[in-house]
N, C-alpha and C positions, 0 to 999 in steps of 0.2 A: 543462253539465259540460265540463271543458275536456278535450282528449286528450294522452296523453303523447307528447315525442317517441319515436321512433322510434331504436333502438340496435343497435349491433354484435348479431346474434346472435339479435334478433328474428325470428320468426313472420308473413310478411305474405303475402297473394292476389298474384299476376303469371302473366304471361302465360308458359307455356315453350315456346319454339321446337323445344325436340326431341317432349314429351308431346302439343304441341299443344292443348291443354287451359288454362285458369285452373287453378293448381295452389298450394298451400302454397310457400314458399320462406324460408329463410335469408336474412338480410342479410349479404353477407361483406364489402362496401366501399360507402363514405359520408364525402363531402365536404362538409364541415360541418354541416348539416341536411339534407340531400339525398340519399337513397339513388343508390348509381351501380350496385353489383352484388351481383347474386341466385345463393342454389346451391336448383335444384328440391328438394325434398326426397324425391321419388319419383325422381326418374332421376339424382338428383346430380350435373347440366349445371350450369356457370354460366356465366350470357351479363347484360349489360346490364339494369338496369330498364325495364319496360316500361310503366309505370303500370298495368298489367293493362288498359291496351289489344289488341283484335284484332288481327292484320295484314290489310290489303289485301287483297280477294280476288282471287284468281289467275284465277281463272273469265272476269272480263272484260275480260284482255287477250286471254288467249285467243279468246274472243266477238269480239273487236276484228280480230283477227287472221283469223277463219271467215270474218266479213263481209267483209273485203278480196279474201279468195280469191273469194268468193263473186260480186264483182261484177265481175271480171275472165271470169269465164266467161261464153258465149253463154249465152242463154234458149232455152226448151224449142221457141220457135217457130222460133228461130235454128239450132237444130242440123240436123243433117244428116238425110237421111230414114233410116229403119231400113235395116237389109239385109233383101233379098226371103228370102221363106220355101224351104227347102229344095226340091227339085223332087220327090221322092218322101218324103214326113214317116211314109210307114209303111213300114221296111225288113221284107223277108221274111225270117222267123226260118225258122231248119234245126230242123229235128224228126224223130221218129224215121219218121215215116207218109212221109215223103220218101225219106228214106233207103233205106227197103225195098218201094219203090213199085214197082220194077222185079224184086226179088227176091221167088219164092215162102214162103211161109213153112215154116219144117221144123222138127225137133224139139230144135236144137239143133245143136253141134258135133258133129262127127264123132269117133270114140273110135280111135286108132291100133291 
């Protein structure tokens, strides 16, 4: 069974650059057999035919990108040693048995 072409106004699958998704689209322009441009039918963008191809992923220029950083820095063997540890790692906290170590205990404030 043959298929029909393909017409002004038709209903076709593409890719949308704004939805991100395979989505429904209008043909709004086509150069002789050729569709040239799409309007999404859910966000009502229109950008270029895309054959309902993916784009490229982003991900691994980025990756591309980590790794270069990546081997510009020293190795863990290469870095510098830690900083020494604190001289005293347990500070003495103030509390109240300090405070009134030197004062008797009484019943309170004094009433004027």
């Amino acid at each position: 069974m043959e298929q029909r072409r393909i017409r002004l106004g038709d209903v076709i699958d593409d890719y949308c650059s704004r939805c991100r998704l395979i989505m429904n689209h209008g043909v709004v322009g086509m150069v002789g057999d050729e569709v040239k441009k799409v309007r999404c039918n859910t966000c009502l963008s229109e950008h270029q035919f895309r054959h309902g191809r993916l784009p490229a992923s982003r991900r691994s220029a980025g990756r591309k990108l980590f790794e270069e950083v990546l081997k510009g820095m020293p190795k863990p063997s290469e870095a510098a040693d830690p900083p020494p540890p604190p001289a005293h790692p347990q500070r003495k906290l103030y509390t109240i048995h300090r405070s009134l170590a030197d004062k008797k205990p009484g019943r309170g404030p004094k009433k004027p």
